[in-house]
Backbone atoms as SQL, in Angstrom:
CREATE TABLE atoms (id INTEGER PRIMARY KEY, chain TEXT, resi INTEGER, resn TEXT, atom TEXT, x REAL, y REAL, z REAL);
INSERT INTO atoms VALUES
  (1, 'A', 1, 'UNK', 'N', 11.032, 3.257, -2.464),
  (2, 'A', 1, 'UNK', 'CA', 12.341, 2.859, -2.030),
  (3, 'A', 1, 'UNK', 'C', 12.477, 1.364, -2.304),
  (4, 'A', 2, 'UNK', 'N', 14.138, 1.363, -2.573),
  (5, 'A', 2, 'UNK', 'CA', 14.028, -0.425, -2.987),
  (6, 'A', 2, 'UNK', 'C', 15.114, -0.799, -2.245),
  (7, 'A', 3, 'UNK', 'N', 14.976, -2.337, -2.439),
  (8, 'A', 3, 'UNK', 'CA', 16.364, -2.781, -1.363),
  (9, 'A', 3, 'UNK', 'C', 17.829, -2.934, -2.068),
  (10, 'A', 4, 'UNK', 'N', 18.912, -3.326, -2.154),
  (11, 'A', 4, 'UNK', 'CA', 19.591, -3.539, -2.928),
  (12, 'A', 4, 'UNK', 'C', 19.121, -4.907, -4.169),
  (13, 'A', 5, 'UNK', 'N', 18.261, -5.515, -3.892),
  (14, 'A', 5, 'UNK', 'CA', 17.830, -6.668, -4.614),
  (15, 'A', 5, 'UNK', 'C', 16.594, -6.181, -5.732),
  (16, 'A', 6, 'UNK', 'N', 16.237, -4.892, -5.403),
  (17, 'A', 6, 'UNK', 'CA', 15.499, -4.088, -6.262),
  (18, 'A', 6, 'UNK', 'C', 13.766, -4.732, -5.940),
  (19, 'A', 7, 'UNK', 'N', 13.955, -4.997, -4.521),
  (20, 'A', 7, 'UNK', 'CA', 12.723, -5.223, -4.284),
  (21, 'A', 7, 'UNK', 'C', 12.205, -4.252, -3.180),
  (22, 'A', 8, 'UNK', 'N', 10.623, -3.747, -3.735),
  (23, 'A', 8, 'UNK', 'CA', 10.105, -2.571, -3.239),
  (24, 'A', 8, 'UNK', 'C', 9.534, -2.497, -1.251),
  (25, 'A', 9, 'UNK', 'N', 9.938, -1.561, -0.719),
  (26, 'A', 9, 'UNK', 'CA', 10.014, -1.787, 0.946),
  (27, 'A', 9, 'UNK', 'C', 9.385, -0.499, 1.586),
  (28, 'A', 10, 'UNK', 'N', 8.243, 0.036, 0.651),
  (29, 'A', 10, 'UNK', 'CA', 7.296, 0.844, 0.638),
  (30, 'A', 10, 'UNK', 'C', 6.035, 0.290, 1.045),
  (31, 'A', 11, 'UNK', 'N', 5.600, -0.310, 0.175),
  (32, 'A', 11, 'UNK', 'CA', 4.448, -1.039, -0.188),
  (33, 'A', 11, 'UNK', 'C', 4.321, -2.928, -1.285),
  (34, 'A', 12, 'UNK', 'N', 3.383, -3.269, -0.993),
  (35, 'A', 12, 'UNK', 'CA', 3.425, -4.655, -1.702),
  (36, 'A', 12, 'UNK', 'C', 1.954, -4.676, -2.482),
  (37, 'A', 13, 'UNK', 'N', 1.897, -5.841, -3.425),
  (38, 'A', 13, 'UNK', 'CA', 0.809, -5.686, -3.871),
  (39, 'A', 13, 'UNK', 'C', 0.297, -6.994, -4.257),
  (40, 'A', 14, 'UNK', 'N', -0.956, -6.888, -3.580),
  (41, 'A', 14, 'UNK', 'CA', -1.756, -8.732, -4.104),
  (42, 'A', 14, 'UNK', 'C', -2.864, -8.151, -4.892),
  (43, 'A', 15, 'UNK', 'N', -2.578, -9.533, -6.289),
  (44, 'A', 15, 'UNK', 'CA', -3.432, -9.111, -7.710),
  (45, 'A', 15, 'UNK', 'C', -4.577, -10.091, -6.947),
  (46, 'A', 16, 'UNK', 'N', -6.072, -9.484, -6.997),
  (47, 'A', 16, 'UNK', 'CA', -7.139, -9.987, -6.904),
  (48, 'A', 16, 'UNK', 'C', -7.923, -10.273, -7.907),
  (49, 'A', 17, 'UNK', 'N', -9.193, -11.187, -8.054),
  (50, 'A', 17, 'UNK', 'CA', -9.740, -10.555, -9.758),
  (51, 'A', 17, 'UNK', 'C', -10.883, -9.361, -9.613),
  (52, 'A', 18, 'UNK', 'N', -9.939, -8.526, -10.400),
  (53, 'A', 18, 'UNK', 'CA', -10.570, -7.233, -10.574),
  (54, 'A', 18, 'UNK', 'C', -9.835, -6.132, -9.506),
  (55, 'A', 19, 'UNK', 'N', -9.362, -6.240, -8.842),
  (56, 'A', 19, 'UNK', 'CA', -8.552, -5.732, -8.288),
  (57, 'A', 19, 'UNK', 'C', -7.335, -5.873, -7.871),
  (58, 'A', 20, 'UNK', 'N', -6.835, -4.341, -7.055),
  (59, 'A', 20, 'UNK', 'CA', -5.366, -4.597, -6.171),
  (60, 'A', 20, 'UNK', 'C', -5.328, -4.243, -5.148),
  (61, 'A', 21, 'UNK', 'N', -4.967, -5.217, -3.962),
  (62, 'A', 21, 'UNK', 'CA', -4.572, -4.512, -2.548),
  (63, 'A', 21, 'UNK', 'C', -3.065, -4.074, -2.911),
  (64, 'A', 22, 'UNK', 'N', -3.047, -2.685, -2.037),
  (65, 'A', 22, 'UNK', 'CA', -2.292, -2.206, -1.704),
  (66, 'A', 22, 'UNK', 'C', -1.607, -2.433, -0.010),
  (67, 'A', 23, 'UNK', 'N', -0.558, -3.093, 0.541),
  (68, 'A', 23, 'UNK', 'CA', -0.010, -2.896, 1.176),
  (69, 'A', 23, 'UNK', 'C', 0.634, -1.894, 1.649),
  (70, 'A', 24, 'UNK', 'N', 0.970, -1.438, 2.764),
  (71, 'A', 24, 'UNK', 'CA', 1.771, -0.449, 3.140),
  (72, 'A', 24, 'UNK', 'C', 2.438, -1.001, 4.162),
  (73, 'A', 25, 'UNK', 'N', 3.544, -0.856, 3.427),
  (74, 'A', 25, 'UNK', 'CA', 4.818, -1.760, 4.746),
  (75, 'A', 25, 'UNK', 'C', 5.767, -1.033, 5.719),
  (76, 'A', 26, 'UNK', 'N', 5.831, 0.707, 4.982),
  (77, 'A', 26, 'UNK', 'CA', 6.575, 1.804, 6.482),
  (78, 'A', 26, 'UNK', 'C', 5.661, 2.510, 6.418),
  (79, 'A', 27, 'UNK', 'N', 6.205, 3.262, 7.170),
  (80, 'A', 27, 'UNK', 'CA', 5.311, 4.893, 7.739),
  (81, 'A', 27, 'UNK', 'C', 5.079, 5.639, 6.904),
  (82, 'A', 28, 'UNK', 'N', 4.589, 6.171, 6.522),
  (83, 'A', 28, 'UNK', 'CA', 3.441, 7.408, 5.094),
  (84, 'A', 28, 'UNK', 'C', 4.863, 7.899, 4.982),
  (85, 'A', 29, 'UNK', 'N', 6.135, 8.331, 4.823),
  (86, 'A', 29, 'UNK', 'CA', 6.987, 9.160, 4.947),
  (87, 'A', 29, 'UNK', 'C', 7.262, 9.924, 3.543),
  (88, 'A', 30, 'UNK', 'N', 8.092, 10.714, 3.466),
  (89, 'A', 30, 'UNK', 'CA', 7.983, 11.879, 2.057),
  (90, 'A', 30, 'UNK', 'C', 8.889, 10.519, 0.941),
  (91, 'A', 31, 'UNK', 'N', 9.894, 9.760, 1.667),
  (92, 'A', 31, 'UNK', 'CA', 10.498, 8.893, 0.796),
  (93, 'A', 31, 'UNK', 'C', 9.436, 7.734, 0.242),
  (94, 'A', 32, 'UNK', 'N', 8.856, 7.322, 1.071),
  (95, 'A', 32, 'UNK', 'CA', 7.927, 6.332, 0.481),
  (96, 'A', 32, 'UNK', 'C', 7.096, 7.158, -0.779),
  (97, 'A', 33, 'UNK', 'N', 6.570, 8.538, -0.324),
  (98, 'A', 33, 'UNK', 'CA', 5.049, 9.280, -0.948),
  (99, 'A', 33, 'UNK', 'C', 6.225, 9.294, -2.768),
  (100, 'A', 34, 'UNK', 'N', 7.269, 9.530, -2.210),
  (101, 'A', 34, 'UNK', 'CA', 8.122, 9.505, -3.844),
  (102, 'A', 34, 'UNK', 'C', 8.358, 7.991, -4.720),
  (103, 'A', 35, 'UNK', 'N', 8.014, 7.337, -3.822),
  (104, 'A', 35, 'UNK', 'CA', 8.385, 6.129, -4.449),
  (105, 'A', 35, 'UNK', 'C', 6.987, 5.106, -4.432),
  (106, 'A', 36, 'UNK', 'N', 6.277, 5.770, -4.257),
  (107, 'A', 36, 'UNK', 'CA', 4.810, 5.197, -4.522),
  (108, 'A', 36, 'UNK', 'C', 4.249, 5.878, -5.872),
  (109, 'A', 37, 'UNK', 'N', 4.820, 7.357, -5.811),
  (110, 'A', 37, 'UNK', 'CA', 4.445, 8.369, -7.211),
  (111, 'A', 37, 'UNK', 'C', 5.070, 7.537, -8.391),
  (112, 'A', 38, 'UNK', 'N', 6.376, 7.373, -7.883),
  (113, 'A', 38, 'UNK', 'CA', 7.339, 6.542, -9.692),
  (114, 'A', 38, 'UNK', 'C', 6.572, 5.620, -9.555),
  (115, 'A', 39, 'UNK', 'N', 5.461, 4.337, -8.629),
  (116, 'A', 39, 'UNK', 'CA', 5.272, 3.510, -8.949),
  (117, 'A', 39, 'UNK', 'C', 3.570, 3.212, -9.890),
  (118, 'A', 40, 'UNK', 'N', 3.098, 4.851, -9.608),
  (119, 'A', 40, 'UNK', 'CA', 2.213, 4.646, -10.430),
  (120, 'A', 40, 'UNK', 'C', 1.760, 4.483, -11.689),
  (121, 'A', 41, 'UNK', 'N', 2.355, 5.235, -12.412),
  (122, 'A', 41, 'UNK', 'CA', 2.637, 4.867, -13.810),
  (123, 'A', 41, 'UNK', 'C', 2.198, 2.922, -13.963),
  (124, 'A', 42, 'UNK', 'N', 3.204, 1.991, -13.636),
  (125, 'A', 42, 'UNK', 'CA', 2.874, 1.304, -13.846),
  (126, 'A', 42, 'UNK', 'C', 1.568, 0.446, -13.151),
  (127, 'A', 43, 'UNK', 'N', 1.424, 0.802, -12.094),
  (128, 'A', 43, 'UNK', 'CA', 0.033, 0.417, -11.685),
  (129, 'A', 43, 'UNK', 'C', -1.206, 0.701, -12.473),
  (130, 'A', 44, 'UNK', 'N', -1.470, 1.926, -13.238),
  (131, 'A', 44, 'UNK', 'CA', -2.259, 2.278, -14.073),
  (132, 'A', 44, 'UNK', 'C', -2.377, 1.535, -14.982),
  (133, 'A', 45, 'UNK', 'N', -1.784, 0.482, -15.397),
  (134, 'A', 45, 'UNK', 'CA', -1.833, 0.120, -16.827),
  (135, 'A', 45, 'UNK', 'C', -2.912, -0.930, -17.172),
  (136, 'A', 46, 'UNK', 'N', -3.424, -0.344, -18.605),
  (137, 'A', 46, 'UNK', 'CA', -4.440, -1.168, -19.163),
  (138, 'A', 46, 'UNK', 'C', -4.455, -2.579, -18.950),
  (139, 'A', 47, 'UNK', 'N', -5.464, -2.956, -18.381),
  (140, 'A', 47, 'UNK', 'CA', -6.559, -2.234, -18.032),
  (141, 'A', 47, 'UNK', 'C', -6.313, -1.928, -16.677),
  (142, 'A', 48, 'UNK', 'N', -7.076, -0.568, -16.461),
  (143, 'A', 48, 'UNK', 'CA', -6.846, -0.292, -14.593),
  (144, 'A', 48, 'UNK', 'C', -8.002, -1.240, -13.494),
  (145, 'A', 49, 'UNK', 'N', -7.407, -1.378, -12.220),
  (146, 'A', 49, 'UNK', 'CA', -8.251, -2.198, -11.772),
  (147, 'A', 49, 'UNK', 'C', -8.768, -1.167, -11.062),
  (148, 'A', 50, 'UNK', 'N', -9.684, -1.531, -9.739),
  (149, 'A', 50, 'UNK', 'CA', -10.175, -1.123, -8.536),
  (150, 'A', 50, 'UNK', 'C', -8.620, -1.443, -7.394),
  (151, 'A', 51, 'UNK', 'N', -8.865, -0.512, -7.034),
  (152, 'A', 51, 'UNK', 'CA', -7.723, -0.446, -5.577),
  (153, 'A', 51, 'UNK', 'C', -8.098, -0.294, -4.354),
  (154, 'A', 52, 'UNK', 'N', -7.130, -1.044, -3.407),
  (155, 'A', 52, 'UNK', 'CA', -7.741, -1.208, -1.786),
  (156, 'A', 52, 'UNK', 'C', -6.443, -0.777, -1.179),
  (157, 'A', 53, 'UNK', 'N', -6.592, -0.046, -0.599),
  (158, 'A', 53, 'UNK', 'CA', -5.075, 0.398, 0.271),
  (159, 'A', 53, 'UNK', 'C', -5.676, -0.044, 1.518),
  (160, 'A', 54, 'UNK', 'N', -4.674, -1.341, 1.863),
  (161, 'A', 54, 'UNK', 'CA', -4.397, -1.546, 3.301),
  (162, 'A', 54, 'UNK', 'C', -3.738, -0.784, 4.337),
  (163, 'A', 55, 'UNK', 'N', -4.702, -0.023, 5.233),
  (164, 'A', 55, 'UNK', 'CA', -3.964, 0.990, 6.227),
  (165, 'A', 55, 'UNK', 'C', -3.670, 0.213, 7.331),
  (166, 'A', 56, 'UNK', 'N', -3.757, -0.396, 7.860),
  (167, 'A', 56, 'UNK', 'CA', -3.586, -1.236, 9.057),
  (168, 'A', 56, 'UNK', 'C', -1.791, -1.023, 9.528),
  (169, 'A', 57, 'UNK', 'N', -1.782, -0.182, 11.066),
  (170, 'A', 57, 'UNK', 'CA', -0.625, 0.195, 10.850),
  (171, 'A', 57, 'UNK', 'C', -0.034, 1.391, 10.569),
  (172, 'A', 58, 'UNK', 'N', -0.238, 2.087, 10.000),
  (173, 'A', 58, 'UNK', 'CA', -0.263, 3.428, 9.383),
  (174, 'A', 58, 'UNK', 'C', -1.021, 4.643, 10.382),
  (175, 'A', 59, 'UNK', 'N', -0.119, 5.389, 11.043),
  (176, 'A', 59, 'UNK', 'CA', -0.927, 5.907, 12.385),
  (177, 'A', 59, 'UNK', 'C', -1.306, 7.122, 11.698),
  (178, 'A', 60, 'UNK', 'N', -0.797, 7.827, 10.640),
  (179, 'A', 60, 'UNK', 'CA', -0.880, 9.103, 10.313),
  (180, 'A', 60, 'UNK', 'C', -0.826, 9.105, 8.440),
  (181, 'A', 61, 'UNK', 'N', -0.982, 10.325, 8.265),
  (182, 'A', 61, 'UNK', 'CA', -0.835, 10.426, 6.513),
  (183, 'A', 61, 'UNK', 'C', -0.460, 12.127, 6.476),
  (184, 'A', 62, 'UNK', 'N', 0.872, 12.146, 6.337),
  (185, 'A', 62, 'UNK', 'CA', 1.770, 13.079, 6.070),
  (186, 'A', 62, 'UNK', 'C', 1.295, 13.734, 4.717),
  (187, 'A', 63, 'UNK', 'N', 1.480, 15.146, 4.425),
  (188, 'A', 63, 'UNK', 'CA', 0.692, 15.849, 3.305),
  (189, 'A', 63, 'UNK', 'C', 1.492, 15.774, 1.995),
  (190, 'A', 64, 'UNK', 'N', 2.504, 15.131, 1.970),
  (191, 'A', 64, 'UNK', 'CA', 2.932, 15.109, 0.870),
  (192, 'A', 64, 'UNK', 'C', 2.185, 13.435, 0.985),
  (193, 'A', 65, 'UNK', 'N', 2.043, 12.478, 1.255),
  (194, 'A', 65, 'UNK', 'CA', 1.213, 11.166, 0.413),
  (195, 'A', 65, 'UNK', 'C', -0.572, 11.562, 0.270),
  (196, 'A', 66, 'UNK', 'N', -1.082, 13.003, 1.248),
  (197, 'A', 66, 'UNK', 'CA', -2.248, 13.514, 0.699),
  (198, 'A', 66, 'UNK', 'C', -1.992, 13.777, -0.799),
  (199, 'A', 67, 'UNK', 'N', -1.280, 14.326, -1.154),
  (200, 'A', 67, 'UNK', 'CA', -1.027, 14.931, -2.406),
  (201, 'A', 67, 'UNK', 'C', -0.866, 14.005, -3.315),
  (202, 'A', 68, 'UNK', 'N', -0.028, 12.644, -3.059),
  (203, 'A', 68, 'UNK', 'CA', 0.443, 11.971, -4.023),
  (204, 'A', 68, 'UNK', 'C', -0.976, 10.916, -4.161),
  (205, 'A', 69, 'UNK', 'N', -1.944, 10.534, -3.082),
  (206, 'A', 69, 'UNK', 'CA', -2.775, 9.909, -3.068),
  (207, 'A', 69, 'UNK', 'C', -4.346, 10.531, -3.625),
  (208, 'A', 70, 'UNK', 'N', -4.400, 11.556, -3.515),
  (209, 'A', 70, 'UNK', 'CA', -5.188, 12.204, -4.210),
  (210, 'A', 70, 'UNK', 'C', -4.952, 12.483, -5.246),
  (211, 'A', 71, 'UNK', 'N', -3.949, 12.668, -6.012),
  (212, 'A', 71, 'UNK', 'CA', -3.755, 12.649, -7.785),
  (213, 'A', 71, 'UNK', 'C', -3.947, 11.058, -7.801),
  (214, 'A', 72, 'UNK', 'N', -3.778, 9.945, -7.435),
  (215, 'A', 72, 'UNK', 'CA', -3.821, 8.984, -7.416),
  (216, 'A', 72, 'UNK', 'C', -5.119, 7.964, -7.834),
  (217, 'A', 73, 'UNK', 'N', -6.108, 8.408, -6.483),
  (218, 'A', 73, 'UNK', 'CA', -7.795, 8.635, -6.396),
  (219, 'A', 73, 'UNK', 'C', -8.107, 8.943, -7.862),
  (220, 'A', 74, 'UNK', 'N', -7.882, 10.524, -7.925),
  (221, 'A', 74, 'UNK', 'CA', -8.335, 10.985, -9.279),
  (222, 'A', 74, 'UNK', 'C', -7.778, 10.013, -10.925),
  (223, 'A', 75, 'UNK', 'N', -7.168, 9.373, -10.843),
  (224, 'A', 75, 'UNK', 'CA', -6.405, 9.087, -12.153),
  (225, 'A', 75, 'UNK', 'C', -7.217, 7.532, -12.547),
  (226, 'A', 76, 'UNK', 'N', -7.437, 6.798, -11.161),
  (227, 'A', 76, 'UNK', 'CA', -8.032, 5.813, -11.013),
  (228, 'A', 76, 'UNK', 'C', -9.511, 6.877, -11.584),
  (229, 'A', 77, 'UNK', 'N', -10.359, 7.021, -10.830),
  (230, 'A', 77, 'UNK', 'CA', -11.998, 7.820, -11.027),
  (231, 'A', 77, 'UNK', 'C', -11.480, 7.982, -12.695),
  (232, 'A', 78, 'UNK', 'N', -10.715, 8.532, -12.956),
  (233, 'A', 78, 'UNK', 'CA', -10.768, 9.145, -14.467),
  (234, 'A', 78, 'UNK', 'C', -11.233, 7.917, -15.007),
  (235, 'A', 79, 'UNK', 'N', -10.780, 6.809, -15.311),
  (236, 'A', 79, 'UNK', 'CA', -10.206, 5.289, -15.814),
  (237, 'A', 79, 'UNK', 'C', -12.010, 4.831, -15.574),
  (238, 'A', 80, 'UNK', 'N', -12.960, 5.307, -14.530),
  (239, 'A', 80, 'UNK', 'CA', -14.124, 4.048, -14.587),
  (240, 'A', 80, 'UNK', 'C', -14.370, 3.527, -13.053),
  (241, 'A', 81, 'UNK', 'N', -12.725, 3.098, -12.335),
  (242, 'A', 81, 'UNK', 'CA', -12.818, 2.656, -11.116),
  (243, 'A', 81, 'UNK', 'C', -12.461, 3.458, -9.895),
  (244, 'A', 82, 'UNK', 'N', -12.414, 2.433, -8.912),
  (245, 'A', 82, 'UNK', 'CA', -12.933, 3.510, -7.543),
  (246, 'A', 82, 'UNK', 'C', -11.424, 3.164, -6.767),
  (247, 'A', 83, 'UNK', 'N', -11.430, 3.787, -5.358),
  (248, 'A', 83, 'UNK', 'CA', -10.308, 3.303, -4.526),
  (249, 'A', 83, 'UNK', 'C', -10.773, 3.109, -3.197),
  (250, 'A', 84, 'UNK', 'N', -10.595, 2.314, -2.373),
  (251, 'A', 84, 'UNK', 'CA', -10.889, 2.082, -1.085),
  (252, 'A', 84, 'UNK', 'C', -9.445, 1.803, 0.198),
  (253, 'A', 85, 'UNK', 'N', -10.025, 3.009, 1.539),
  (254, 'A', 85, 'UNK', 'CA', -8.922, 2.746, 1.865),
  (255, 'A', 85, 'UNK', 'C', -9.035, 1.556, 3.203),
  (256, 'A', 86, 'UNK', 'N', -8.945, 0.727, 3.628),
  (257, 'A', 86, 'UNK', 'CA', -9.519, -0.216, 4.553),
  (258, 'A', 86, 'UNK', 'C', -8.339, -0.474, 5.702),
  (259, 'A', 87, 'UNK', 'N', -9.207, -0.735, 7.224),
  (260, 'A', 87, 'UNK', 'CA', -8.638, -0.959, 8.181),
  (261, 'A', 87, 'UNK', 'C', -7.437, 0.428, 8.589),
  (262, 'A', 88, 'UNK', 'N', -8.590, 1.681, 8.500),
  (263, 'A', 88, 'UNK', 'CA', -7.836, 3.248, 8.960),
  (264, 'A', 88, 'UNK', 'C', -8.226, 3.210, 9.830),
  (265, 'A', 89, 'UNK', 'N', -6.962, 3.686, 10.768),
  (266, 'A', 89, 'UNK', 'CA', -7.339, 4.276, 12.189),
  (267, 'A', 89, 'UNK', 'C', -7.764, 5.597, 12.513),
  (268, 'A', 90, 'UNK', 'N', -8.546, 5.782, 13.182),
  (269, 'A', 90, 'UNK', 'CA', -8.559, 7.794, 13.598),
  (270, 'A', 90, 'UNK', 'C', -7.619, 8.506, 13.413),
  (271, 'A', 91, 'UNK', 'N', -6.773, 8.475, 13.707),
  (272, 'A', 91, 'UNK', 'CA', -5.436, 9.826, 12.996),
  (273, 'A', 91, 'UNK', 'C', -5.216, 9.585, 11.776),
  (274, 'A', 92, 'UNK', 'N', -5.391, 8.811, 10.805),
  (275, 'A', 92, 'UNK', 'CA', -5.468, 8.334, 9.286),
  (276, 'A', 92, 'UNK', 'C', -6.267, 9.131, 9.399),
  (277, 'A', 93, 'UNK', 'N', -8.030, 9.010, 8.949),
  (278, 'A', 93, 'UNK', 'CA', -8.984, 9.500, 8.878),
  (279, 'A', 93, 'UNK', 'C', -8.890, 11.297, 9.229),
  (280, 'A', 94, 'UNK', 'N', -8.290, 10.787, 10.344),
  (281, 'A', 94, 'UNK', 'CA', -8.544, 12.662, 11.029),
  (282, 'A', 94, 'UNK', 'C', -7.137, 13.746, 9.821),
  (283, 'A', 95, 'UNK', 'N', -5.956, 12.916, 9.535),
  (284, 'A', 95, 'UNK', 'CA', -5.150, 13.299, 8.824),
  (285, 'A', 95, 'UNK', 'C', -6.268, 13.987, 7.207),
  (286, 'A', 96, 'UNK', 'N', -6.668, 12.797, 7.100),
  (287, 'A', 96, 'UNK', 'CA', -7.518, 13.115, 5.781),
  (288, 'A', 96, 'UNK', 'C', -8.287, 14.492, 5.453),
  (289, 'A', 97, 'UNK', 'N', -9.506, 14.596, 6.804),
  (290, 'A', 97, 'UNK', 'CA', -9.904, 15.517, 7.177),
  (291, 'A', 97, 'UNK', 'C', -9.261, 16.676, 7.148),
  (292, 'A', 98, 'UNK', 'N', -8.820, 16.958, 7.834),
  (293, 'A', 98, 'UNK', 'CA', -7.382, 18.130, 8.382),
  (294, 'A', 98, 'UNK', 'C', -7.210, 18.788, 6.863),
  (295, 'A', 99, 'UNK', 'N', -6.782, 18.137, 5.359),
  (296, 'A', 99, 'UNK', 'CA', -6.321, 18.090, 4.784),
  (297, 'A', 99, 'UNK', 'C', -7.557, 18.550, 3.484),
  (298, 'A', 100, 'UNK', 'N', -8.607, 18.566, 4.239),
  (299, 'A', 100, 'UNK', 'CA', -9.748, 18.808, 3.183),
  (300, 'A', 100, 'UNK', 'C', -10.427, 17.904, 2.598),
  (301, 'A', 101, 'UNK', 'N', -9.666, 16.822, 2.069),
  (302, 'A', 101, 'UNK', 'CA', -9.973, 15.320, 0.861),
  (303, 'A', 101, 'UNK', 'C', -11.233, 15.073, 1.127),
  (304, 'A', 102, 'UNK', 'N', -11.900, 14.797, 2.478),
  (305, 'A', 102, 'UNK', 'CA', -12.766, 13.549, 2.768),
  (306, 'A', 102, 'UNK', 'C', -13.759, 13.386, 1.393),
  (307, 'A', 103, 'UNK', 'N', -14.057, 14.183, 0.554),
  (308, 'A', 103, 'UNK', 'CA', -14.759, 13.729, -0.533),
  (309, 'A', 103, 'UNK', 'C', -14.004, 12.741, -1.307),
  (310, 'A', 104, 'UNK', 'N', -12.706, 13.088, -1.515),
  (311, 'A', 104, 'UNK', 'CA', -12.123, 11.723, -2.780),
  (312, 'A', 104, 'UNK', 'C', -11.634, 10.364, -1.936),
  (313, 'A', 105, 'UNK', 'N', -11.928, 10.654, -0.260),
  (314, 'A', 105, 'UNK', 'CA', -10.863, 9.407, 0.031),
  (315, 'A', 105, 'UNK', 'C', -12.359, 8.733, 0.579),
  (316, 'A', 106, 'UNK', 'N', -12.219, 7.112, 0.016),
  (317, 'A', 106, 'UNK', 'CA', -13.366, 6.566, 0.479),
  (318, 'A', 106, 'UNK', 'C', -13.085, 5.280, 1.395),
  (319, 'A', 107, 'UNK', 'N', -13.550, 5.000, 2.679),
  (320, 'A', 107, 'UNK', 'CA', -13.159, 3.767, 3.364),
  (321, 'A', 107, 'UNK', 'C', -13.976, 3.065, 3.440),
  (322, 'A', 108, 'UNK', 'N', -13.739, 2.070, 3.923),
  (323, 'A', 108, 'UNK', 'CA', -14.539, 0.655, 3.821),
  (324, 'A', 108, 'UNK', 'C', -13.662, 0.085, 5.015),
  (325, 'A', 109, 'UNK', 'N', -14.790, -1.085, 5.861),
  (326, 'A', 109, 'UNK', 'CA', -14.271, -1.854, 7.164),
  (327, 'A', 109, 'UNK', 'C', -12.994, -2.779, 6.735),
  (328, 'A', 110, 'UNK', 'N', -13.666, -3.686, 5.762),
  (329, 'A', 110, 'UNK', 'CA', -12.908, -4.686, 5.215),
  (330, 'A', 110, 'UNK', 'C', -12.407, -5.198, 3.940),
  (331, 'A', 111, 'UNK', 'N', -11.493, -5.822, 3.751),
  (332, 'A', 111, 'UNK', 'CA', -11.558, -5.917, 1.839),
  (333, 'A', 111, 'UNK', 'C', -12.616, -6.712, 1.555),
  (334, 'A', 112, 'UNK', 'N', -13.457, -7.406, 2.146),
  (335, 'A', 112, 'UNK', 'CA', -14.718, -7.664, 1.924),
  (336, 'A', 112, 'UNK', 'C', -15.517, -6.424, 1.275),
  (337, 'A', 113, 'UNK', 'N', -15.693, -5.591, 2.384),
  (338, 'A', 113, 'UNK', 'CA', -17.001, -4.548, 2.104),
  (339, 'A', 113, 'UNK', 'C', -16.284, -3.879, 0.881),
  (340, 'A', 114, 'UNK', 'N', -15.417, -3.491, 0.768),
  (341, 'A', 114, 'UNK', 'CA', -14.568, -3.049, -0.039),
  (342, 'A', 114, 'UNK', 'C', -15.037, -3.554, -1.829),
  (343, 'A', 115, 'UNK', 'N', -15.011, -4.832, -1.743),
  (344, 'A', 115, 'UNK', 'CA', -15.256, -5.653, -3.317),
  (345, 'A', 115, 'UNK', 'C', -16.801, -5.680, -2.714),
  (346, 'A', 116, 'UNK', 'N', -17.673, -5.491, -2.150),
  (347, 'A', 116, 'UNK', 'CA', -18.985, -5.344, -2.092),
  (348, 'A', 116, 'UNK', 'C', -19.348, -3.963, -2.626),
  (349, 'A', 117, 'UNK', 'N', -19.012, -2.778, -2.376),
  (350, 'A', 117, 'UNK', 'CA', -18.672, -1.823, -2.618),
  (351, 'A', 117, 'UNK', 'C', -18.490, -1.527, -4.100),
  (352, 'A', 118, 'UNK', 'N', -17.573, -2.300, -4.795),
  (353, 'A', 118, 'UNK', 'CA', -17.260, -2.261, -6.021),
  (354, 'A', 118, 'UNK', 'C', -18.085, -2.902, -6.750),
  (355, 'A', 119, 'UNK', 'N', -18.837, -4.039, -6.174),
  (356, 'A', 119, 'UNK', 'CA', -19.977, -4.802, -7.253),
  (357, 'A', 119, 'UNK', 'C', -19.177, -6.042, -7.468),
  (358, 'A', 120, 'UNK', 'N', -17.761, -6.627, -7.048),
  (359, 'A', 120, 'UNK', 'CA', -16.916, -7.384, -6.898),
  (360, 'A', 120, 'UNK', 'C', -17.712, -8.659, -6.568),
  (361, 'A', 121, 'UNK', 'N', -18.528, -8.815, -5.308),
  (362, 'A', 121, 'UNK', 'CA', -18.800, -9.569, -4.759),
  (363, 'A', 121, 'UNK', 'C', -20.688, -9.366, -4.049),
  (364, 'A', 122, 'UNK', 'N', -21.129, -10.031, -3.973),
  (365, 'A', 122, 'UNK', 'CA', -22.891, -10.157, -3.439),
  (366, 'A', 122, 'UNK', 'C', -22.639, -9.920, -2.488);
């Protein structure tokens, strides 16, 4: 979703080196999970990085952004790199569960452990 200024009110994104946090700025909702899907395409692009989805905030994960986040996971893994989801709460997590994933969705405490994780950082 965008604002009239065509700026995105889904999610935000800080370029790291070698990676991207992902922000999440509303609620997992089916409008966001659609407008995170059109936004992948360009996130993918050569070269792909490593990704950190900031959950902080995010009480739940509705099954349509399971769906859109798990083709997501996978497209990244295809490419070489990994995804991390950091600062999930228990109904995040337990959403995950519920849903089958826990193999493709991987968390980490902090975007620290996160780029430790990746080989990012010692």
């Amino acid at each position: 979703m965008a604002t009239p200024e065509g700026k995105n009110t889904v999610f935000e994104l800080f370029e790291g080196k070698g990676y991207l946090l992902i922000g999440i700025l509303e609620p997992m909702t089916g409008v966001g999970a659609k407008a995170f899907e059109d936004a992948v395409p360009k996130l993918l692009k050569e070269p792909v990085s490593h990704f950190i989805f900031n959950c902080e905030g995010v009480s739940a994960l509705q099954k349509n952004w399971v769906r859109v986040l798990l083709q997501f996971v996978r497209e990244v893994n295809r490419h070489g790199k990994e995804v991390r989801f950091i600062l999930a709460n228990p109904a995040f997590k337990q959403s995950v569960y519920n849903e089958g994933v826990t193999q493709h969705f991987k968390f980490a405490v902090t975007t620290r452990d996160a780029l430790i994780e990746f080989g990012l950082l010692n």
